[in-house]
C-alpha positions as CSV (number, residue, x, y, z in Angstrom):
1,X,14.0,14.8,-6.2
2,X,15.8,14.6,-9.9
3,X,13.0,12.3,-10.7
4,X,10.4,15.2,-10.1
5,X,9.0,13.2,-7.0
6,X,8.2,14.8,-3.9
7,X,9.5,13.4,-1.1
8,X,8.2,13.6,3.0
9,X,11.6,16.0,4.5
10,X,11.1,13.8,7.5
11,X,11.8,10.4,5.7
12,X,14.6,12.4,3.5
13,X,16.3,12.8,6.9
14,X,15.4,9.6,8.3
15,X,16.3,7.7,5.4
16,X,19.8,9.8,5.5
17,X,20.6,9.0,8.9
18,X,20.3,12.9,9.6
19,X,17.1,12.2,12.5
20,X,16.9,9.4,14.4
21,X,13.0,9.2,14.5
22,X,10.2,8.0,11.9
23,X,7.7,10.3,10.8
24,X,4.1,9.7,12.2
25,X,2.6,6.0,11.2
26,X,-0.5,8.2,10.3
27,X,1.7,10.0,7.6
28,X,3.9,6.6,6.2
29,X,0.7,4.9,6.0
30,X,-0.5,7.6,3.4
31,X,-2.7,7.0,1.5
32,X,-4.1,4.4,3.5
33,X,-6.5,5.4,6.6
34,X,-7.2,4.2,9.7
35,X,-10.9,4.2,11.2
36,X,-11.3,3.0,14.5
37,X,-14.0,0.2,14.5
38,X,-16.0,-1.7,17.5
39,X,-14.5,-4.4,16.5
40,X,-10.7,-3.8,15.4
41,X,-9.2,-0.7,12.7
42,X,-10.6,-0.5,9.2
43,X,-7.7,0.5,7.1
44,X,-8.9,1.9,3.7
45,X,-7.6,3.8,1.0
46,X,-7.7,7.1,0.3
47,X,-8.2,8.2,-3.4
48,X,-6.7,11.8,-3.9
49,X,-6.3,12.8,-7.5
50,X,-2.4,14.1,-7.0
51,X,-1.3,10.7,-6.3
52,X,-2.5,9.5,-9.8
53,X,0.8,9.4,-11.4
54,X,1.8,7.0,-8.0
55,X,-1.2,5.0,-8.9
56,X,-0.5,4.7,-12.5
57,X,3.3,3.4,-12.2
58,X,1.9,0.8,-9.1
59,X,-0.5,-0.3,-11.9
60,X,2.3,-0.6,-14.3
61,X,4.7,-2.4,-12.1
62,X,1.8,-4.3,-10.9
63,X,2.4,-3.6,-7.2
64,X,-0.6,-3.6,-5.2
65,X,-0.9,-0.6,-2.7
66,X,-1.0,-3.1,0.5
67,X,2.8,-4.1,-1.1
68,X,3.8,-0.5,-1.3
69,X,2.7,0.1,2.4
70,X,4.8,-2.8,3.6
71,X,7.0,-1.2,5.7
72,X,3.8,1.1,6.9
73,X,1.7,-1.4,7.6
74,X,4.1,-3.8,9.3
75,X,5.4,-0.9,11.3
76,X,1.3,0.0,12.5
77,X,0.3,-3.9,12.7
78,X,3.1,-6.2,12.5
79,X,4.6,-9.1,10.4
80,X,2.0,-11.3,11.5
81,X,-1.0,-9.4,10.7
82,X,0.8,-8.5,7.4
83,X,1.4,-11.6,6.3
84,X,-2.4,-13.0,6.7
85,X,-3.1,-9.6,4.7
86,X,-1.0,-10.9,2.0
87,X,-2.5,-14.3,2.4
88,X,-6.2,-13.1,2.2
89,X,-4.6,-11.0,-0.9
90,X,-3.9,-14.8,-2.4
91,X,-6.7,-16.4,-1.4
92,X,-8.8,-13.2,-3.1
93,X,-6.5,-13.8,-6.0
94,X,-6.9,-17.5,-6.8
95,X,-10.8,-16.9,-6.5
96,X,-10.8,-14.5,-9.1
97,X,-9.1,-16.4,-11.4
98,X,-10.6,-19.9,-10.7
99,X,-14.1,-17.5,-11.4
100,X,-12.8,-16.5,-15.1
101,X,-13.6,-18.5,-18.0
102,X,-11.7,-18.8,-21.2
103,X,-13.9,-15.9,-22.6
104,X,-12.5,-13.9,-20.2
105,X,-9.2,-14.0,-21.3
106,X,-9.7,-13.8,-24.5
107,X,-7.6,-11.4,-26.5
108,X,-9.7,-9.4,-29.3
């Protein structure tokens, strides 16, 4: 695009109203993976060195990659398995901070 970021044709259209059908969930969910699993889908991410400028402005903007793959990830699993995900995100969150000390905060 203008901004120098490439963008999937399918979603392009999609998002234009040009096509009428998503591109494959394997594809929005980029870079998250799926592995099937005995017991349910692992979904992990996938570290490819040409989405480092992606992964530097979602560190900037502090935007997790689970929020960037909302609409993926609610489209694969659905709003409620989404929303424990966030949820488990929080929980994660608040035990990492009760964890820290004041030394850990400290500026130098």
């Amino acid at each position: 695009d203008e901004k120098g970021i490439a963008k999937c044709g399918i979603e392009r259209a999609y998002n234009a109203g040009v096509i009428t059908f998503r591109k494959p969930v394997s594809c929005h969910l980029y870079p998250a993976r799926l592995t099937e699993m005995k017991t349910g889908v692992a979904v992990n991410y996938h570290h490819w060195p040409i989405c480092a400028p992606a992964c530097a402005c979602g560190d900037k903007l502090q935007v997790p990659v689970y929020v960037f793959l909302k609409d993926a990830l609610t489209r694969r699993f659905g709003a409620e398995w989404y929303e424990k995900l966030c949820a488990a995100a929080r929980w994660l969150e608040e035990e990492k901070r009760a964890g820290e000390t004041p030394s850990d905060n400290a500026k130098d």
